[in-house]
C-alpha positions, 0 to 999 in steps of 0.5 A: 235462475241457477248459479254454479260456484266454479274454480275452488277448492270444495270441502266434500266428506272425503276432503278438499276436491279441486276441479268440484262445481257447487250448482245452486237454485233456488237458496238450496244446492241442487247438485255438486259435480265436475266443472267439465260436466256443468255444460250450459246447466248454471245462468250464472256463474262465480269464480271462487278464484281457487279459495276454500268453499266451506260448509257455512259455520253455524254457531250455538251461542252468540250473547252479542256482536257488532256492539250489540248484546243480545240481553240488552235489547231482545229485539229483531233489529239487534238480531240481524245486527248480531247475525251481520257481525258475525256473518264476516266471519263465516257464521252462516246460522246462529242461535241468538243467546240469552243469559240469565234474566227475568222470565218477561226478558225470556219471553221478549227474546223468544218473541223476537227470534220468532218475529226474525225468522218471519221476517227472514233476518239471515242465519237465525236457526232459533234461540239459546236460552242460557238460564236461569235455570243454573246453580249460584254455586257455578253462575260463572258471570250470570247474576245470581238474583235471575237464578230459579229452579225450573218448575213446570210453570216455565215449560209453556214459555220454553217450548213456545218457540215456533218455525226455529230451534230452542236450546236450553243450557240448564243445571240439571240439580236444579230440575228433575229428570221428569221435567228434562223428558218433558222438555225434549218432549216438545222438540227442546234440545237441553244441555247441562251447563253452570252445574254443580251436579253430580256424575250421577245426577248427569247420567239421569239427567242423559237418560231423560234426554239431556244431549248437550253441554255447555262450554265444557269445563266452564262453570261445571263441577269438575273431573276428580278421583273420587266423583267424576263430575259433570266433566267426566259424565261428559267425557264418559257418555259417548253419545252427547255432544260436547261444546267447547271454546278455543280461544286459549283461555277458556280452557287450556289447549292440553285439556282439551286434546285430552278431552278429545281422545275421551270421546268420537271428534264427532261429538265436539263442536266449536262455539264463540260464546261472543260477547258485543265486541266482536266485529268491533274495535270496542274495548269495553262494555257493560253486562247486567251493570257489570264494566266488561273489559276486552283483552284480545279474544277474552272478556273480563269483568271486574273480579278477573272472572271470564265473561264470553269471548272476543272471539269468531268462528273463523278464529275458532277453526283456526285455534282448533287447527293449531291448537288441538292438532286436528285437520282442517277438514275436521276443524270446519266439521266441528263448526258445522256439520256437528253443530247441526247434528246436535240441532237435529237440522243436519238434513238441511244445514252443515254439508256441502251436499245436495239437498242442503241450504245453500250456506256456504264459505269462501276463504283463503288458506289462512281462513280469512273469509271472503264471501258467505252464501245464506239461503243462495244470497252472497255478502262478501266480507271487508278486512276486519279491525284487529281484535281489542286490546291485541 
C-alpha cells in the first residue's frame, strides 16, 4: 500500500516546492514528484492542507520528557514515553540521553535502548551516554561522586550497543587519545563535553577520531588570548560538529552568530538537551536528589546553575530562526540533516529524498507541528500546554 502526501509545501535541498508529492511505501519515501504526475501510483492519499512538510527532527540529547528522566528509570516504558513527548514536537529520532551514573546504571540504559529498538519503540536511533567519563572542574549539574577517568575496563560496555547508535560525550584529559581511536574503532562516535582540557589536548583528541562537542560553550574551558581552549578547538576544526542549545540562556544569541561565521552552518546542529518537563506543565522535579526548578524553557537547580532545557525541537528551530538569523530551510537542516550527518545515518534519516525513511513533519508557518510520519506511521499532534513558569 502507498500513500502519496499532497498539497503542501515540501522542503527539498534547493528550498520549499509547492506543487511536490511525497510517495511513501513501505515506512520509506519511494519517489518525491510533481502532483500532476502522480497519476493512479498512490492507494492513499493526504492532504497536508498546504502546511510545511519537513524532514522529521532528530534530536541527540534527550535526559527526559513527558514527566519521565531517562536516569531515573532506564527502561523501555520510559523511553517510549520520552520519545512520545517529544514526538509533538517534530522529534522523529532521538538518543535517549544518560548523565552521569554508576556504571551498572550505564549498562541497565544501554540495555534498555537495545531492548527498544527490538521491540520497535518509534524514533529510538541509539543512546547518548553523557558521562561519567567528565572532568569535576566542569561537571555543570552531573554529580561529581559518579565522575571516573576512562579506562580500558568501560570499553566492553561502551561499545556493547547492537542495531542503534551510541554517542559518548566524554572530557578527553580524562582518557587518552588511544582509548578515543578505540572507541571509534568500534562504531562509537565521541564527542567532547564537561572539559576542562586544553586547545592542544582537543586537537589530539580530534586526530584519534573525536568528531563532536557537546552543548557548545557549556561546561568547557573557554575561548581566551592566550589558550584557546575547548571553545576555540571547536571553532578553529572545520571538519567537527558542533551541538548548541538555543533557547537564550545557554548561550547568548550573539555568541552564537559569532560561532557560526567561525565554521561551515553544516557543522552545527540543534539539541533540546530536554529535562522531564517538557510535554508537561510541571514546574519542578528532581535529579540525583537535586529540586530542579522550570522557568519557561530553562531548568535551574538550587544554586542557580543550569540543569538541561524546558525546551522542543520545534522551539529550537524557531529561536534559531529568530535568533541567530539563519533561514528557515537551514534552521530545519540544523535539526535534521546535520544531526544525522554527525551520526553517519545520513543515508537514511534527515532529507526528504528517495530512499530516506519516511520521518517526516507537518507544521504551520509558525512552526507548530500538526503531524509527524516515523517509519510511514502518522500521529498528529494536540495543542500543547504552555511552557512552565512563562
Amino acid at each position: 500500500m502507498s500513500l502519496a502526501l499532497v498539497n503542501g509545501r515540501v522542503l527539498r535541498a534547493e528550498g520549499f516546492a509547492s506543487g511536490a508529492c511525497v510517495l511513501i511505501e513501505r515506512g520509506r519515501i519511494i519517489d518525491v514528484l510533481a502532483e500532476d504526475a502522480l497519476g493512479s501510483r498512490a492507494t492513499e492519499r493526504y492532504d497536508l492542507q498546504g502546511g510545511l512538510l519537513l524532514p522529521g527532527f532528530i534530536d541527540l540529547q534527550v535526559n527526559g520528557g513527558g514527566g519521565v528522566l531517562f536516569n531515573d528509570a532506564p527502561s523501555i516504558a520510559s523511553i517510549r514515553a520520552i520519545g512520545a513527548a517529544h514526538r509533538r514536537f517534530g522529534t522523529t529520532a532521538f538518543l535517549p540521553t544518560l548523565i552521569s551514573a554508576d556504571l551498572e546504571i550505564v549498562a541497565r540504559a544501554i540495555a534498555a535502548v537495545r531492548g527498544a529498538i527490538a521491540a520497535g519503540v518509534p524514533g529510538v536511533l541509539g543512546i547518548h551516554i553523557e558521562g561519567p567519563f567528565l572532568n569535576v572542574a566542569r561537571k555543570g549539574v552531573h554529580d561529581p561522586a559518579k565522575l571516573r577517568e576512562l579506562d580500558p575496563s568501560a570499553l566492553g560496555l561502551l561499545t556493547s550497543l547492537q542495531g542503534g547508535r551510541t554517542l559518548v560525550t566524554l572530557a578527553p584529559e580524562m582518557t587518552t587519545p588511544q582509548l578515543i581511536q578505540q572507541l571509534v574503532a568500534a562504531g562509537v562516535v565521541v564527542s567532547a563535553g564537561h572539559t576542562n582540557a586544553s586547545y592542544a589536548e582537543i586537537r589530539a583528541a580530534l586526530a584519534h577520531g573525536l568528531t563532536g562537542f557537546t552543548h557548545l560553550f557549556n561546561a568547557m574551558s573557554q575561548l581566551t588570548g592566550r589558550e584557546p581552549g575547548t571553545v576555540g578547538a571547536a571553532l578553529d576544526d572545520q571538519r567537527s560538529w558542533c551541538g548548541i542549545i538555543v533557547d537564550g540562556e545557554h548561550t547568548d544569541p550573539v555568541v552564537l552568530r559569532i560561532a557560526l561565521r567561525c565554521k561551515p552552518l553544516n557543522r552545527f546542529m540543534l539539541v533540546t538537551d530536554a529535562m522531564p518537563s517538557v510535554g508537561t506543565s510541571q514546574d519542578r522535579f528532581e535529579l540525583q536528589g537535586r529540586r530542579i526548578t522550570v522557568r519557561g524553557h530553562t531548568c535551574i537547580d538550587e544554586d542557580g546553575r543550569l540543569a538541561g532545557s524546558n525546551i522542543d525541537m520545534a522551539s529550537c528551530v524557531r529561536n534559531a530562526v529568530a535568533m541567530l538569523g539563519v533561514s528557515l530551510p537551514e534552521a530545519v537542516r540544523m535539526a535534521s540533516q546535520v544531526p544525522a550527518e554527525f551520526l553517519g545515518v545520513s543515508h537514511e534519516f534527515g532529507r526528504i529524498a528517495a530512499g530516506q525513511r519516511a520521518n517526516l513533519v507537518l507544521a504551520d508557518d509558525g512552526l507548530n507541528v500538526r503531524a509527524t510520519w516515523i517509519e510511514g506511521n502518522r500521529a498528529d499532534s494536540a495543542p500543547q500546554p504552555p511552557a512552565a513558569g512563562s
